[in-house]
C-alpha positions in Angstrom: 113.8 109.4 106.4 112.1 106.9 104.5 109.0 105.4 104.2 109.1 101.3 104.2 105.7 100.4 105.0 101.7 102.1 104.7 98.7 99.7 105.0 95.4 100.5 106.4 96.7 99.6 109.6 100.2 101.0 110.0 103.0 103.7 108.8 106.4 102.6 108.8 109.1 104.8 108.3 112.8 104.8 108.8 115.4 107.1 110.1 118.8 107.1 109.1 121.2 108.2 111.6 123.3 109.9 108.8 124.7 113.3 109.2 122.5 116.4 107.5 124.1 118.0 104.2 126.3 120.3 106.2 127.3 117.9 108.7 125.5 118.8 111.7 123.9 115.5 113.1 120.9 114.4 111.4 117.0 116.3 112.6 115.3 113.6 115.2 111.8 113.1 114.9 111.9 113.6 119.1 113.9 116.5 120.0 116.5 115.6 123.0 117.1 112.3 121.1 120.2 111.8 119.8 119.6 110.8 116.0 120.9 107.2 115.9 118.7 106.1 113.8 115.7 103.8 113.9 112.2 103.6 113.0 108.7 104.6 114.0 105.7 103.1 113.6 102.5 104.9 113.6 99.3 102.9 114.6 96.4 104.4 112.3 93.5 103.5 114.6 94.9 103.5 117.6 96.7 107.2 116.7 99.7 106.1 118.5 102.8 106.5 117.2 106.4 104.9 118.7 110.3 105.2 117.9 112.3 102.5 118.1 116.0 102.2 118.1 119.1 100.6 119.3 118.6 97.0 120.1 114.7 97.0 119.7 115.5 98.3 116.1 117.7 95.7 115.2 115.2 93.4 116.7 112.0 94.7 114.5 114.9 95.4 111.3 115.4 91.5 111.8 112.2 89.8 112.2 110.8 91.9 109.1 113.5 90.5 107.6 113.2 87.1 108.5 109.7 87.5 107.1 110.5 88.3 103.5 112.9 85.5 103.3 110.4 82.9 104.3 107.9 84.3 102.1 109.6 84.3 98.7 106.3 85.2 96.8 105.6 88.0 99.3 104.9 88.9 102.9 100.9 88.6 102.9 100.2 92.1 104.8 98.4 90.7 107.2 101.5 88.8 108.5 103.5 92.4 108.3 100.7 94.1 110.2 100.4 91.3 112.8 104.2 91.5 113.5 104.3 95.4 113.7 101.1 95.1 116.1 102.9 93.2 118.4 105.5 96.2 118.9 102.7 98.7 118.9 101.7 97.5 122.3 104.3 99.7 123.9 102.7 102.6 122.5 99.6 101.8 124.0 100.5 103.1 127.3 99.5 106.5 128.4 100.9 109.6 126.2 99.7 112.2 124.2 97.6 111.0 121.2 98.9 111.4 117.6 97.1 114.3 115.5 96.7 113.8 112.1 97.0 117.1 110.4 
């Protein structure tokens, strides 16, 4: 796990889909989830959070990519926050709101 993004907006953090130190497949942040890895973005004032993996992974991995090569001096954050928003909108449908602890 590793966090790649935190502005006043958003939390990005990604999952590895490594193995744990003794081998066993690597703790999920959703239990019943097989740990492939991904990432999960966490909506500050929404307090939604959402996992994405597989192809919608690669997707997001790619177009934050994308961004940082057109922006040599920088991705302005606004940019970055504007392109996570747009996959927050899943995570806008009914579920159980995130608790801050």
């Amino acid at each position: 796990m590793q966090m790649l993004y935190n502005s006043d907006s958003f939390v990005v953090v990604q999952f590895d889909g490594a193995t744990a130190t003794d081998g066993t497949p690597a703790a999920h942040p959703h239990p019943g989830v097989a740990a492939r890895g991904g990432f999960e973005i966490v909506d500050k004032f929404a307090r939604k959070e959402i996992f994405l993996q597989g192809a919608l992974a690669d997707r997001f991995q790619q177009g934050v990519q994308a961004l940082v090569q057109d922006s040599p001096g920088g991705v302005n954050p606004e940019t970055l926050d504007d392109y996570i928003a747009g996959f927050t909108v899943m995570a806008l449908m009914p579920q159980s709101p995130l608790t801050l602890h």
